[in-house]
CHARMM-style PDB file with segment names, atoms N, HN, CA, C and O in Angstrom:
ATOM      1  N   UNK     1     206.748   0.810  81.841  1.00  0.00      PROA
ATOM      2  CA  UNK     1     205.859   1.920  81.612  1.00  0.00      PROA
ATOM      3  C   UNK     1     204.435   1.466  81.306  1.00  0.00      PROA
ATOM      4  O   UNK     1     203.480   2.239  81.387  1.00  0.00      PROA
ATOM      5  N   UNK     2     204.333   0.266  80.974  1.00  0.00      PROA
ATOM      6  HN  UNK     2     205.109  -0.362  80.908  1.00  0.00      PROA
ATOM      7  CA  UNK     2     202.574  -0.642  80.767  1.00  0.00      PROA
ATOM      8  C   UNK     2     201.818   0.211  81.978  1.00  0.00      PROA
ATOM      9  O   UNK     2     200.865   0.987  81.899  1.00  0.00      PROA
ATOM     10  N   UNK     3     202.461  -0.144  82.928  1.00  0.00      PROA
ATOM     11  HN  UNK     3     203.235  -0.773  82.992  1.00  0.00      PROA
ATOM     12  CA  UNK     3     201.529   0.062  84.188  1.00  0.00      PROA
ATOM     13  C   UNK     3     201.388   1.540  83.850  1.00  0.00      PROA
ATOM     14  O   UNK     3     200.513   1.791  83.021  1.00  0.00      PROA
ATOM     15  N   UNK     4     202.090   2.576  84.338  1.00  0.00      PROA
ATOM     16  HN  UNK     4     202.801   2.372  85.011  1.00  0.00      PROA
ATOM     17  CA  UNK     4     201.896   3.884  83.991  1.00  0.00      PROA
ATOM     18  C   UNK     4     201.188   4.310  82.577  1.00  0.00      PROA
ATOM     19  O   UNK     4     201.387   5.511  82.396  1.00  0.00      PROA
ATOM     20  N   UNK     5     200.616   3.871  81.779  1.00  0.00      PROA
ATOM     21  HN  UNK     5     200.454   2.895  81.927  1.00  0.00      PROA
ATOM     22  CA  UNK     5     199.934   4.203  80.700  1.00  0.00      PROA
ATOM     23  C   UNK     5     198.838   3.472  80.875  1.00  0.00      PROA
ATOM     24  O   UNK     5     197.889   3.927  80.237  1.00  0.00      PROA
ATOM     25  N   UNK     6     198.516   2.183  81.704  1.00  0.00      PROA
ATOM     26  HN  UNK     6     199.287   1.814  82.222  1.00  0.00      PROA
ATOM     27  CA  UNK     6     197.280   1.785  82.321  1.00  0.00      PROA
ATOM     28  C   UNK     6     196.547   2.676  83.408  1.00  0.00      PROA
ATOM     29  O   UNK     6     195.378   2.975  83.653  1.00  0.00      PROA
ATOM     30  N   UNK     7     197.671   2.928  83.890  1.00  0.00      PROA
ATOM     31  HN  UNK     7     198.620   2.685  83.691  1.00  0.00      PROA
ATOM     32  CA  UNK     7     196.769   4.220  85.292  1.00  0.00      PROA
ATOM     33  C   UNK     7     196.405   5.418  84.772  1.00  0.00      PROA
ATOM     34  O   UNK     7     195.528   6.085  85.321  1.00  0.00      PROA
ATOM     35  N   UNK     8     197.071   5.859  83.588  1.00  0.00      PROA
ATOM     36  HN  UNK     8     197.784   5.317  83.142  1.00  0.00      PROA
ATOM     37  CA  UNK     8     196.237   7.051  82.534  1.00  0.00      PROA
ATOM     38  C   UNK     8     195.622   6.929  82.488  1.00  0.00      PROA
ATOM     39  O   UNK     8     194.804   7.594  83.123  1.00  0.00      PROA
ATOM     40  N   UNK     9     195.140   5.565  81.385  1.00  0.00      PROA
ATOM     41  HN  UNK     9     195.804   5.024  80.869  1.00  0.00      PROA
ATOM     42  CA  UNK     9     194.167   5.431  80.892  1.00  0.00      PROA
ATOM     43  C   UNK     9     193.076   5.263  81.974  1.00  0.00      PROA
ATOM     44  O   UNK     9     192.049   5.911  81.770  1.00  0.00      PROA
ATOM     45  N   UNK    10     193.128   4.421  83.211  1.00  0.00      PROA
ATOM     46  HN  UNK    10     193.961   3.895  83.377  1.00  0.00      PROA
ATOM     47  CA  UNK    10     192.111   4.307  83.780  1.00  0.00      PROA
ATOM     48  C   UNK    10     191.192   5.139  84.688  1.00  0.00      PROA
ATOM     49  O   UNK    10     190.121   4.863  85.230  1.00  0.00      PROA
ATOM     50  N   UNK    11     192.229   6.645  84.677  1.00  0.00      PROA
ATOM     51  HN  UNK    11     193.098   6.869  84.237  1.00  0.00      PROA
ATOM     52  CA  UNK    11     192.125   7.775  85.177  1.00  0.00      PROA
ATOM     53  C   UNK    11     191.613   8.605  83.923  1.00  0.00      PROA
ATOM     54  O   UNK    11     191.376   9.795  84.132  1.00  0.00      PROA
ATOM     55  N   UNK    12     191.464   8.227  82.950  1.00  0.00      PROA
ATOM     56  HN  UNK    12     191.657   7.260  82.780  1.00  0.00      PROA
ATOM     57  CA  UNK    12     190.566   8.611  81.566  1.00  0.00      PROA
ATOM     58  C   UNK    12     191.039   9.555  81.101  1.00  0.00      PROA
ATOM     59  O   UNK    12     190.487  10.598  80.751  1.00  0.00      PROA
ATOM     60  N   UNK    13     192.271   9.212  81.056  1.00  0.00      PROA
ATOM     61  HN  UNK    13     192.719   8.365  81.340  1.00  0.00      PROA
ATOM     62  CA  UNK    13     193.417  10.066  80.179  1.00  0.00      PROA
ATOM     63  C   UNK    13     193.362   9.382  78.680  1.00  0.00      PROA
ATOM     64  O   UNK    13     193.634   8.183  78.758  1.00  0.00      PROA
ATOM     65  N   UNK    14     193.181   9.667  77.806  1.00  0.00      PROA
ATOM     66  HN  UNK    14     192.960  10.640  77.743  1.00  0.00      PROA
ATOM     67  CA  UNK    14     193.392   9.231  76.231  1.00  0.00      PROA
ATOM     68  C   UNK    14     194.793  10.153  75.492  1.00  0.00      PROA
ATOM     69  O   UNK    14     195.175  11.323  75.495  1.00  0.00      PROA
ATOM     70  N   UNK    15     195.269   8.792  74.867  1.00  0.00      PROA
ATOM     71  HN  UNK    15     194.958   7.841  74.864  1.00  0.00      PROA
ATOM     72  CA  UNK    15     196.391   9.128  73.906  1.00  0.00      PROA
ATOM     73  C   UNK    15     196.143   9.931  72.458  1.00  0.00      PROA
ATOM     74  O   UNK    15     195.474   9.642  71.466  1.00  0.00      PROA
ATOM     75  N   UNK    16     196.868  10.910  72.748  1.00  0.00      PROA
ATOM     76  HN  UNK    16     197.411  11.146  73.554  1.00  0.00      PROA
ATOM     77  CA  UNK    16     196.679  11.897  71.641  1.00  0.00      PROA
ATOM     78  C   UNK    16     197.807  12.008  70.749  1.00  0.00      PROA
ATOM     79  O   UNK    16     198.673  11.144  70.893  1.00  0.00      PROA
ATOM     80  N   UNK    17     198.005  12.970  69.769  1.00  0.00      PROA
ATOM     81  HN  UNK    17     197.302  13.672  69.652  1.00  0.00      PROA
ATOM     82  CA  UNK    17     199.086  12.932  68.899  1.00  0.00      PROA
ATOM     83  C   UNK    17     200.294  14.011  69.756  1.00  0.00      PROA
ATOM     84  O   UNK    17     200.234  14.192  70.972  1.00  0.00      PROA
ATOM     85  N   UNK    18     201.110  14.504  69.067  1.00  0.00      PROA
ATOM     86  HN  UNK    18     201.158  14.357  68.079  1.00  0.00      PROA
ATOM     87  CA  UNK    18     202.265  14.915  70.294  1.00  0.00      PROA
ATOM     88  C   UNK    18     201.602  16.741  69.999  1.00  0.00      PROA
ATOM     89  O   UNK    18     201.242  17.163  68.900  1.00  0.00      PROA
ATOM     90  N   UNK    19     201.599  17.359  71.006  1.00  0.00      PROA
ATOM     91  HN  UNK    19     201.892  17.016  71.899  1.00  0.00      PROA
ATOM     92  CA  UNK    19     201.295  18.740  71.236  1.00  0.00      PROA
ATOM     93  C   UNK    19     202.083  19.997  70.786  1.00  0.00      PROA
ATOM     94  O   UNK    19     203.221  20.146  71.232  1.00  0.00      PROA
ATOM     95  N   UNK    20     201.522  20.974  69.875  1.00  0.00      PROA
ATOM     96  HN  UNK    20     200.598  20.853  69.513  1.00  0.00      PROA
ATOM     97  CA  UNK    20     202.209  22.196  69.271  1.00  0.00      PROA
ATOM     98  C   UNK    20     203.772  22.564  70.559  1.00  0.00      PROA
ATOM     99  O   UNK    20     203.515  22.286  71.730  1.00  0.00      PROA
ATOM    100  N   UNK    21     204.354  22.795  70.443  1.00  0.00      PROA
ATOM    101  HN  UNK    21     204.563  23.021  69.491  1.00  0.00      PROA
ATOM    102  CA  UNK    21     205.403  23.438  71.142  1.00  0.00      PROA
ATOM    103  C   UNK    21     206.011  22.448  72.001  1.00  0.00      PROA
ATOM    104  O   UNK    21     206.670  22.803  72.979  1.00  0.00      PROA
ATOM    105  N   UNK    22     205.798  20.944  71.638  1.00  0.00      PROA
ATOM    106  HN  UNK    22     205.263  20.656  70.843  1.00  0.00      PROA
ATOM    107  CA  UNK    22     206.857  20.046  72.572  1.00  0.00      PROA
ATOM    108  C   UNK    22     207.898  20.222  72.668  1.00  0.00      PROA
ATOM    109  O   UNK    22     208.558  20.760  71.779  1.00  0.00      PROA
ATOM    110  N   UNK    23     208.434  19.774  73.915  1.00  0.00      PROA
ATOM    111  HN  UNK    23     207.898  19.337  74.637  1.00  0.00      PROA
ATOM    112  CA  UNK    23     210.045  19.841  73.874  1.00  0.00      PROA
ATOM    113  C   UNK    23     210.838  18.492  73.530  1.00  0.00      PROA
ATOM    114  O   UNK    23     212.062  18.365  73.569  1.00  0.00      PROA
ATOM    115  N   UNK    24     210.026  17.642  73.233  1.00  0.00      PROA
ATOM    116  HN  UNK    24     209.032  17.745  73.202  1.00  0.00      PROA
ATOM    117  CA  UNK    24     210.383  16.601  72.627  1.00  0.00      PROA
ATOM    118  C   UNK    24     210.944  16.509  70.782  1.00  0.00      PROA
ATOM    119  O   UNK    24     210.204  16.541  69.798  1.00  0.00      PROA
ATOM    120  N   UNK    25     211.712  16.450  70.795  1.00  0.00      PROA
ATOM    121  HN  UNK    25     212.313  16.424  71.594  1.00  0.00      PROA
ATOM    122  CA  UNK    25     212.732  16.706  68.584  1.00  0.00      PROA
ATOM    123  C   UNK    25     211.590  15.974  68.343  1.00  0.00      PROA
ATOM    124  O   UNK    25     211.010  15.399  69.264  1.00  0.00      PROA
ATOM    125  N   UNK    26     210.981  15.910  66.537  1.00  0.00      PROA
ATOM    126  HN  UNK    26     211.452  16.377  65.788  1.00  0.00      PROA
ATOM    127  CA  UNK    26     210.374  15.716  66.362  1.00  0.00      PROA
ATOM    128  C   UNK    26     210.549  14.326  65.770  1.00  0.00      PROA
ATOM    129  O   UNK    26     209.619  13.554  65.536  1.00  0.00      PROA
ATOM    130  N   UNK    27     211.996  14.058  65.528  1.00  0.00      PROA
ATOM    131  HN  UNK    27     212.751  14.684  65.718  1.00  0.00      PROA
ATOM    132  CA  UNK    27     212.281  12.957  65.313  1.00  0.00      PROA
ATOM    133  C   UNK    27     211.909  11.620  66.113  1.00  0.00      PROA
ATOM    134  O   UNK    27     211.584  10.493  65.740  1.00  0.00      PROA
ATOM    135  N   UNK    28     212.103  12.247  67.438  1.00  0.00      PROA
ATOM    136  HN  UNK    28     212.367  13.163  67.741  1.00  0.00      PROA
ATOM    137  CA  UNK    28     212.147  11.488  68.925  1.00  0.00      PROA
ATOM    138  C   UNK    28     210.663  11.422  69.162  1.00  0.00      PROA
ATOM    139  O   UNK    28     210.477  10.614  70.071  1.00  0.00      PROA
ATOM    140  N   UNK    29     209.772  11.819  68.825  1.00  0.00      PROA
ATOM    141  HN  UNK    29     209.923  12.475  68.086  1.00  0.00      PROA
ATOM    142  CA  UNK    29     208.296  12.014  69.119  1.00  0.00      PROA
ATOM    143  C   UNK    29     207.649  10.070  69.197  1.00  0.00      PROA
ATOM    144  O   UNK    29     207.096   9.591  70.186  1.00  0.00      PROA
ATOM    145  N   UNK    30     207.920   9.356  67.976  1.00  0.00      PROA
ATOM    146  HN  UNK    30     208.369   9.746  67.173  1.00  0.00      PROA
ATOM    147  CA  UNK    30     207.693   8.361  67.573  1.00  0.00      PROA
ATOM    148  C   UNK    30     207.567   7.198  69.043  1.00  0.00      PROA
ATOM    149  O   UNK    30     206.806   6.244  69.204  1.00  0.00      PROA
ATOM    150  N   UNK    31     208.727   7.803  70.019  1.00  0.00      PROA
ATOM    151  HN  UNK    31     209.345   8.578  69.887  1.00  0.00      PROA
ATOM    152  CA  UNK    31     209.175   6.798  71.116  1.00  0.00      PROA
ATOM    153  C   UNK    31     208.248   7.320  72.312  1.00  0.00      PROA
ATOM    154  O   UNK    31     208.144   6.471  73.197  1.00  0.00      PROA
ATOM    155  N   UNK    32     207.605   8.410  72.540  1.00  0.00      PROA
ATOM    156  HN  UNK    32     207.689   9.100  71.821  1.00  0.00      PROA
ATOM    157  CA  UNK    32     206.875   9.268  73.358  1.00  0.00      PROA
ATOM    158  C   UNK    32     205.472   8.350  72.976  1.00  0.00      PROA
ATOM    159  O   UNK    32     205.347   7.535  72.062  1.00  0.00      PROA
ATOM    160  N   UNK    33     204.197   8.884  74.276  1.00  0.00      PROA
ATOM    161  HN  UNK    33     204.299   9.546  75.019  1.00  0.00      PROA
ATOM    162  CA  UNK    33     203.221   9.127  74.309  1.00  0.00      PROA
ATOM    163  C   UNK    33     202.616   9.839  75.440  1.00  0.00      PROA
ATOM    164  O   UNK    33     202.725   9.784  76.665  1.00  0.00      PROA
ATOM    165  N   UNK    34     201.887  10.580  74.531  1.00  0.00      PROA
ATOM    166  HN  UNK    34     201.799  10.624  73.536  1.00  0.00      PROA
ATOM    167  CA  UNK    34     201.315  11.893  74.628  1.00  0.00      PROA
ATOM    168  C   UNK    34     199.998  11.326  74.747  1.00  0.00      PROA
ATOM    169  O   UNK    34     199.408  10.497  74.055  1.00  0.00      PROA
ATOM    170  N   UNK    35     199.429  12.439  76.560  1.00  0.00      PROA
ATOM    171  HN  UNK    35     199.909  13.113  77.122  1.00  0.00      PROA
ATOM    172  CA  UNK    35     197.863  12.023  76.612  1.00  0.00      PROA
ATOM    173  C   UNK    35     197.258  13.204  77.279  1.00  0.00      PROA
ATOM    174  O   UNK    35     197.965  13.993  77.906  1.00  0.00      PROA
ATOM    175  N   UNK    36     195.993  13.350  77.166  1.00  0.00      PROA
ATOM    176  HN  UNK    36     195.419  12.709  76.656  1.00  0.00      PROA
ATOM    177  CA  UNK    36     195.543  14.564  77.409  1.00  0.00      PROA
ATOM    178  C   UNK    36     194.091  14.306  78.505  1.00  0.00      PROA
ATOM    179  O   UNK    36     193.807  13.142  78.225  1.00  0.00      PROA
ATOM    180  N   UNK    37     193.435  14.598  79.182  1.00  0.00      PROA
ATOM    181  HN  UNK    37     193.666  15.544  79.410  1.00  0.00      PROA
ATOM    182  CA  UNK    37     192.573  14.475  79.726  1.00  0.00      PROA
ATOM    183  C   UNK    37     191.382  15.660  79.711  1.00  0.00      PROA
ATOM    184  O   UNK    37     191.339  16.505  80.605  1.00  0.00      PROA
ATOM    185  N   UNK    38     190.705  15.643  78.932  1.00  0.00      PROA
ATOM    186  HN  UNK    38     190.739  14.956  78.206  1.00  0.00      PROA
ATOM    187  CA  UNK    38     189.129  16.406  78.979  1.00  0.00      PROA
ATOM    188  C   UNK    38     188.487  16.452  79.855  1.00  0.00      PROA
ATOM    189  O   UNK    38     188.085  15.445  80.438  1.00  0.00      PROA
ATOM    190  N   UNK    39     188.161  17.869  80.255  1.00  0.00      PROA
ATOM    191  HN  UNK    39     188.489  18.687  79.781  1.00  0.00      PROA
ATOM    192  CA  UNK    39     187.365  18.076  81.483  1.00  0.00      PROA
ATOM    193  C   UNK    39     186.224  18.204  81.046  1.00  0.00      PROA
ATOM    194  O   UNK    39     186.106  18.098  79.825  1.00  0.00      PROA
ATOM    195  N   UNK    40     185.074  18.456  81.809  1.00  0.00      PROA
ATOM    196  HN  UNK    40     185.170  18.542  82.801  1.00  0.00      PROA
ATOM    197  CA  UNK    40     183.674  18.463  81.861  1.00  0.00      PROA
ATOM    198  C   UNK    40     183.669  19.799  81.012  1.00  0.00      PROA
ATOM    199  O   UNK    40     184.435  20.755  81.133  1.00  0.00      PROA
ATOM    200  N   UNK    41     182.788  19.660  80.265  1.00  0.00      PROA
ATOM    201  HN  UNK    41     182.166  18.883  80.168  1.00  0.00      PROA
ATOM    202  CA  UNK    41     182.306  20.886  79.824  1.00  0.00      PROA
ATOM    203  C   UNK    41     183.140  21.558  78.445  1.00  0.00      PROA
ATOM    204  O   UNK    41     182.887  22.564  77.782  1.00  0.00      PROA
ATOM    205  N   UNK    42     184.136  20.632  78.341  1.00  0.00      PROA
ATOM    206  HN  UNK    42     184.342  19.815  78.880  1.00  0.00      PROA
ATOM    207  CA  UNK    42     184.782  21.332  77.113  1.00  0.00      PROA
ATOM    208  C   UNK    42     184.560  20.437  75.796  1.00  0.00      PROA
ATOM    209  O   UNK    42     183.878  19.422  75.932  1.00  0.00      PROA
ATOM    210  N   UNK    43     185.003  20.693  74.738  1.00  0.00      PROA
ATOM    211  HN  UNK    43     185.557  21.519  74.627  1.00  0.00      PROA
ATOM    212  CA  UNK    43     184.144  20.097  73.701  1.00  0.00      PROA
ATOM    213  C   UNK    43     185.085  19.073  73.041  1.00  0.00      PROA
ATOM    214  OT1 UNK    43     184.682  18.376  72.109  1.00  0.00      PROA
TER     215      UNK     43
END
């Protein structure tokens, strides 16, 4: 998964914390990463 969290990132995806209403247990969250990508114009 290195590679796939390198092509996020290099596609300027940043790792965030895990998102309101995951379907991921919250226990299980720890083994996840969660990334989000900002578009132009939002803050």
């Amino acid at each position: 998964m290195r590679g796939a969290h390198r092509l996020y990132e290099s596609c300027g995806f940043t790792e965030r914390p895990p998102y309101d209403g995951s379907e991921i247990p919250a226990d299980l969250q720890h083994l996840w990463r969660f990334y989000e990508l900002r578009l132009r114009g939002e803050p």
